[in-house]
C-alpha positions in Angstrom: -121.8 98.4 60.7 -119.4 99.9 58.4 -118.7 102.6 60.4 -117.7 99.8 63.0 -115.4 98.3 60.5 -113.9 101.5 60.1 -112.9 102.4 63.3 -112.1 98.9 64.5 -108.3 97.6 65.3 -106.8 94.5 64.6 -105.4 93.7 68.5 -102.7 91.7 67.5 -101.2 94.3 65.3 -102.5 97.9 66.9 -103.5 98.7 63.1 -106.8 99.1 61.6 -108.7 95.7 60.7 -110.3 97.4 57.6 -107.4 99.1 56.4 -109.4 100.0 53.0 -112.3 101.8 54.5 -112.1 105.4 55.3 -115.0 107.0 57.3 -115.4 110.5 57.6 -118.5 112.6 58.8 -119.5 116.0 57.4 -122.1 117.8 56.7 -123.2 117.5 52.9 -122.7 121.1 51.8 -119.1 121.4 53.6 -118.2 119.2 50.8 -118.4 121.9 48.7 -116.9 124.9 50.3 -114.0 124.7 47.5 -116.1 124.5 44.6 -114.8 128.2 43.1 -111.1 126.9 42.9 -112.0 123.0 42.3 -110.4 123.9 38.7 -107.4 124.6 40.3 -107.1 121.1 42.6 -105.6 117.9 41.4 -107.8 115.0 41.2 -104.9 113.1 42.5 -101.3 113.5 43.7 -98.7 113.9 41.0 -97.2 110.5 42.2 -100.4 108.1 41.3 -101.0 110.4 37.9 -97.2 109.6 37.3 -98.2 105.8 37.4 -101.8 105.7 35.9 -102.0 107.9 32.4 -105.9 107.9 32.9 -105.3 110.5 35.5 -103.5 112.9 33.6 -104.1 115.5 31.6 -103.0 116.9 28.2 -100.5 118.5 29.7 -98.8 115.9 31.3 -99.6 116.7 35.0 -103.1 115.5 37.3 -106.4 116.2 36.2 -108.0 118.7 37.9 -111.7 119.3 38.8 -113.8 120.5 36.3 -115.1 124.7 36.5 -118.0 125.0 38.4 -120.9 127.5 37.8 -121.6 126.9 41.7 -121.9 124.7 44.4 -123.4 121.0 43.9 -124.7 121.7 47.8 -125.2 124.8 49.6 -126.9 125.2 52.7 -129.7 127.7 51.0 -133.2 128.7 51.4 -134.4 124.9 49.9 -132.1 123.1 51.9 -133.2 125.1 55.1 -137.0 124.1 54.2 -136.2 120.9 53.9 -134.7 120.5 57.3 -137.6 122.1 58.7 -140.1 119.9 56.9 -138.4 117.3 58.8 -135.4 117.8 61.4 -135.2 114.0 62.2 -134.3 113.1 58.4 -132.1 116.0 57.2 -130.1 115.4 60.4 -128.9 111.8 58.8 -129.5 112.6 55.4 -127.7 116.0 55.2 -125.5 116.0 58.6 -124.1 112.6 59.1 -125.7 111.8 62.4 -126.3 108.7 63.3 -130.8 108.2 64.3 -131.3 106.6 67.9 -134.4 105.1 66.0 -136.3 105.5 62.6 -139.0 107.5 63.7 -138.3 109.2 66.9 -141.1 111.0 69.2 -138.4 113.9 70.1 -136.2 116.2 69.0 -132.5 116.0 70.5 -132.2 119.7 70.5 -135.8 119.9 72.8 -134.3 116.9 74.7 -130.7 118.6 75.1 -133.1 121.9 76.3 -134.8 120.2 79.2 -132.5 120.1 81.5 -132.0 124.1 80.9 -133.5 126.6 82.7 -135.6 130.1 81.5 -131.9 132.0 82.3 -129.9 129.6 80.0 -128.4 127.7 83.0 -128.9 123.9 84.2 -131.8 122.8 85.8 -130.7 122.2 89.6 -132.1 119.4 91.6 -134.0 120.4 95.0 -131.6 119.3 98.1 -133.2 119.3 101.1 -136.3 121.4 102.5 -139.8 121.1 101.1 -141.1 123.1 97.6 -143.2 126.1 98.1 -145.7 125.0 95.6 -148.4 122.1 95.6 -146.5 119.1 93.9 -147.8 116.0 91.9 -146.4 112.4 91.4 -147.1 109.8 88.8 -145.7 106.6 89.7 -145.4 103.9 87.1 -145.4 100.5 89.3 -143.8 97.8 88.4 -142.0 94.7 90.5 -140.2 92.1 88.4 -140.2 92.8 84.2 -140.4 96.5 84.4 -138.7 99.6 86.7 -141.1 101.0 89.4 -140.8 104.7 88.4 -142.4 108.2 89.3 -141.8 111.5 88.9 -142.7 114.5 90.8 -143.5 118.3 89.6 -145.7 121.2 89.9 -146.7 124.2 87.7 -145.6 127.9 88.0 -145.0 131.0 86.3 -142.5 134.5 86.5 -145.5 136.4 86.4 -149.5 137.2 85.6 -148.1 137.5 82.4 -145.5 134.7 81.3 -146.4 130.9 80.4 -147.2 128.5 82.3 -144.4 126.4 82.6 -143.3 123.0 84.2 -140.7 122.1 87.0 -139.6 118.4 87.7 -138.5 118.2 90.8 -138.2 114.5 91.1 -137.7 111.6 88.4 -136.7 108.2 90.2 -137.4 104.4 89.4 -136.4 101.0 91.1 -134.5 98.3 89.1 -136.0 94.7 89.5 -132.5 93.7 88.6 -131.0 95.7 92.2 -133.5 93.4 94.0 -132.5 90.2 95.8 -134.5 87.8 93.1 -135.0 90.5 90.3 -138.1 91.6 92.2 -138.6 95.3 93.2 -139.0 95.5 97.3 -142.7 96.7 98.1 -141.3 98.1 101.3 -138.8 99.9 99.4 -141.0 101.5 97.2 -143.9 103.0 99.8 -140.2 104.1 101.8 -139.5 106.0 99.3 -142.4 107.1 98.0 -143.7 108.5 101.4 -140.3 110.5 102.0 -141.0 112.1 98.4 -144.5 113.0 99.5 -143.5 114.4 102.7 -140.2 116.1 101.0 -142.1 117.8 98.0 -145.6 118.7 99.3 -147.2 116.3 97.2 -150.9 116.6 97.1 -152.0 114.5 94.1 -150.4 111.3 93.5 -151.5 109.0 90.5 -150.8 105.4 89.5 -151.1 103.7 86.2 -153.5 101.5 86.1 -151.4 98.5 85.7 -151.0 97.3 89.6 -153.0 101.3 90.3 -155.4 100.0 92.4 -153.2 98.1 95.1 -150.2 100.2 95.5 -153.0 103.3 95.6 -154.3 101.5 98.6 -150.9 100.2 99.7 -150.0 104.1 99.5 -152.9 105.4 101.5 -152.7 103.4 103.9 -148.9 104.5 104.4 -149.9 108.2 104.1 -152.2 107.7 107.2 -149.6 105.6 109.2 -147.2 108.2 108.6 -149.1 111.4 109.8 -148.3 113.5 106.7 -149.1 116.7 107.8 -150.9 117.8 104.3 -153.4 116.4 102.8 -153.1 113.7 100.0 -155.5 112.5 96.9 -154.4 109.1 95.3 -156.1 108.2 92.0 -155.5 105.5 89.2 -154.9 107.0 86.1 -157.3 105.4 83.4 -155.1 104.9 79.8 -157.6 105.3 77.7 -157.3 106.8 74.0 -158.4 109.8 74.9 -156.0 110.3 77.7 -153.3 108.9 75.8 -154.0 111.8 73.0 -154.2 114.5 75.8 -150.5 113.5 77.8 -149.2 112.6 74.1 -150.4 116.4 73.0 -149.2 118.0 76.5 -145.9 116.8 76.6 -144.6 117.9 73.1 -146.3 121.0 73.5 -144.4 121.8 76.7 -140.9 120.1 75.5 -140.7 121.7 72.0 -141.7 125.3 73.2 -139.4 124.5 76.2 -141.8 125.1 78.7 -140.4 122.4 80.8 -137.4 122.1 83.2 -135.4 118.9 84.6 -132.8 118.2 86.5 -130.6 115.9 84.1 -131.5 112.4 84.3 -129.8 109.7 82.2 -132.4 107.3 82.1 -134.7 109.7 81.4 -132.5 111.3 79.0 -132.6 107.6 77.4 -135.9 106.9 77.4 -136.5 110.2 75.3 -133.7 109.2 72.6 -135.2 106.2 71.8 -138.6 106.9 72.5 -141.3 106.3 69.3 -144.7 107.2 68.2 -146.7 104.0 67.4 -150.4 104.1 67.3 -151.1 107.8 68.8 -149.0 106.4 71.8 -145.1 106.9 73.1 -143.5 103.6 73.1 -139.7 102.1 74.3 -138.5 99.8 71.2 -138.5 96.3 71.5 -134.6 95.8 71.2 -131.4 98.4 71.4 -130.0 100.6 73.6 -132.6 101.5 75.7 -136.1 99.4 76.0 -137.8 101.0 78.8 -140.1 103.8 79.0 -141.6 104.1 82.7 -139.6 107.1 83.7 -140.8 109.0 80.5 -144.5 107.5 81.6 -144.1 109.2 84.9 -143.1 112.3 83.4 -145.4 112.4 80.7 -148.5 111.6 82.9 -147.0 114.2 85.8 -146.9 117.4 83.4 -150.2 116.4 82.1 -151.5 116.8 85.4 -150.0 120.2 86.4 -150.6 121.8 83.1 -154.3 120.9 83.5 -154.6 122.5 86.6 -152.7 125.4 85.9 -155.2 125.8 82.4 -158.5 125.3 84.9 -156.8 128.0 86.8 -156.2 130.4 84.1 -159.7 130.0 83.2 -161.4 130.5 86.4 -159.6 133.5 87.3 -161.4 134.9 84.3 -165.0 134.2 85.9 -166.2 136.5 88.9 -167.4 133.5 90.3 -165.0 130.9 91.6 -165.2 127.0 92.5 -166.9 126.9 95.6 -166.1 124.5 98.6 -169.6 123.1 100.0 -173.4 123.4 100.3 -172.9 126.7 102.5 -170.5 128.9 100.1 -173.4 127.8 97.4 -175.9 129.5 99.4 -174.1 132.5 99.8 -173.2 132.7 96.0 -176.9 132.2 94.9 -177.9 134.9 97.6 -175.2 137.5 96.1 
């Protein structure tokens, strides 16, 4: 609020409302880049130590700066550990940034990462053409208080070799408030949703819970009428605690070793600012900027997804035997 009164202009005049108020941001240790010649830098000009006695010294002139035997801040080996003990802090404590929120769930350097690619270069979205990988979607429904969002991604890697990593391909949502009566279309939604299935080889889709069961049968339903030409599994994803703890420990993990890329999304991009941890679980805050969360949902829930499948890969290409398909290969395998 200061910082408001700072900047703000008086409109009748064009000049600054809080004349008095000077804001300035730095970090804390540049304060201090002069501190071997602060002996040799007046406290004041010579035209206020002229008018005020208390300003100058025995020799007539402005007080200077006392000798320092080094800087009251440097950015040293103690200050460095103490941004690493805790990023979110130092960055308003020590660097004059302002916090989205108290206690956020992400880092704005991962954040500013996602939407960079393994070659340093932003994440470009898929025009046109389907995906040569099997894709899955998480949609977080919603019709009238919430957005209807879903994302869409899959799991690859460079080679045998190199980590697993993630690929968004899709992040969209629906806007009660773009609907005639603040109500998202149901039409609209299967539309769309179908076209992304077709588009992006989908072959897993998921839906929270919340309104899962009828837009999973709602979905199927359109996935037969429309003769997709692969085939598609449609689950409800059960929030439990446990799941909670395993997207909450998959996403991090993927975001802060950036093993995750995006095309840029601002809502997205918003929902991760302002995003919070409360009770083992990712949240939206109640009031501010931004108070929604369903595209992060999506996209937390969708990387959970592919990671798991690309760890149950890794481990049964370590076996000699692999998943088998029916009551036939079973035979065989017991026989061999």
């Amino acid at each position: 609020e200061v910082a408001q009164e700072a900047l703000e202009i008086d409109p009748g005049t064009g000049k600054a409302a809080y004349a008095e108020i000077y804001i300035s941001q730095v970090n804390s240790w540049e304060l201090c880049d002069d501190w071997d010649h602060a002996h040799l830098m007046s406290m004041v000009p010579d035209a206020i130590a002229d008018q005020r006695p208390c300003h100058r010294g025995r020799d007539g002139k402005a007080r200077t700066y006392p000798k320092l035997p080094g800087p009251i801040q440097a950015l040293d080996r103690e200050l460095l550990q103490e941004q690493r003990k805790n990023p979110v802090l130092f960055a308003v404590e020590r660097e004059a940034k302002w916090a989205d929120v108290v206690n956020p769930a992400f880092n704005r350097d991962d954040i500013a990462a996602l939407w960079v690619d393994i070659d340093g270069k932003p994440v470009q979205p898929v025009e046109g053409g389907t995906i040569r990988h099997k894709a899955v979607m998480h949609i977080d429904p919603a019709f009238r208080h919430d957005d209807a969002a879903w994302a869409i991604g899959y799991s690859y890697r460079h080679d045998d070799n190199a980590l697993w990593r993630t690929r968004v391909v899709r992040t969209a949502h629906l806007r009660p408030a773009d609907f005639p009566g603040h109500r998202v279309q149901i039409e609209t939604l299967m539309d769309k949703l179908i076209a992304d299935i077709n588009q992006f080889d989908v072959h897993l889709v998921t839906g929270d819970q919340h309104n899962g069961e009828a837009i999973s049968q709602l979905l199927g339903q359109a996935v037969r009428d429309n003769t997709i030409p692969h085939s598609v599994r449609i689950e409800v994803f059960d929030q439990t605690a446990q799941s909670n703890a395993e997207v909450l420990d998959s996403f991090p993990e993927a975001i802060t070793n950036r093993l995750i890329d995006c095309p840029y999304d601002h809502q997205l991009e918003s929902e991760l600012r302002f995003a919070t941890i409360t009770n083992g679980k990712v949240e939206a805050p109640e009031t501010g900027f931004c108070t929604t969360d369903d595209s992060l949902d999506a996209v937390m829930i969708m990387n959970h997804h592919v990671r798991t499948s690309s760890w149950v890969h890794d481990q049964l290409s370590r076996t000699t035997r692999h998943a088998t398909q029916g009551p036939a290969d079973r035979d065989e395998a017991g026989d061999a």
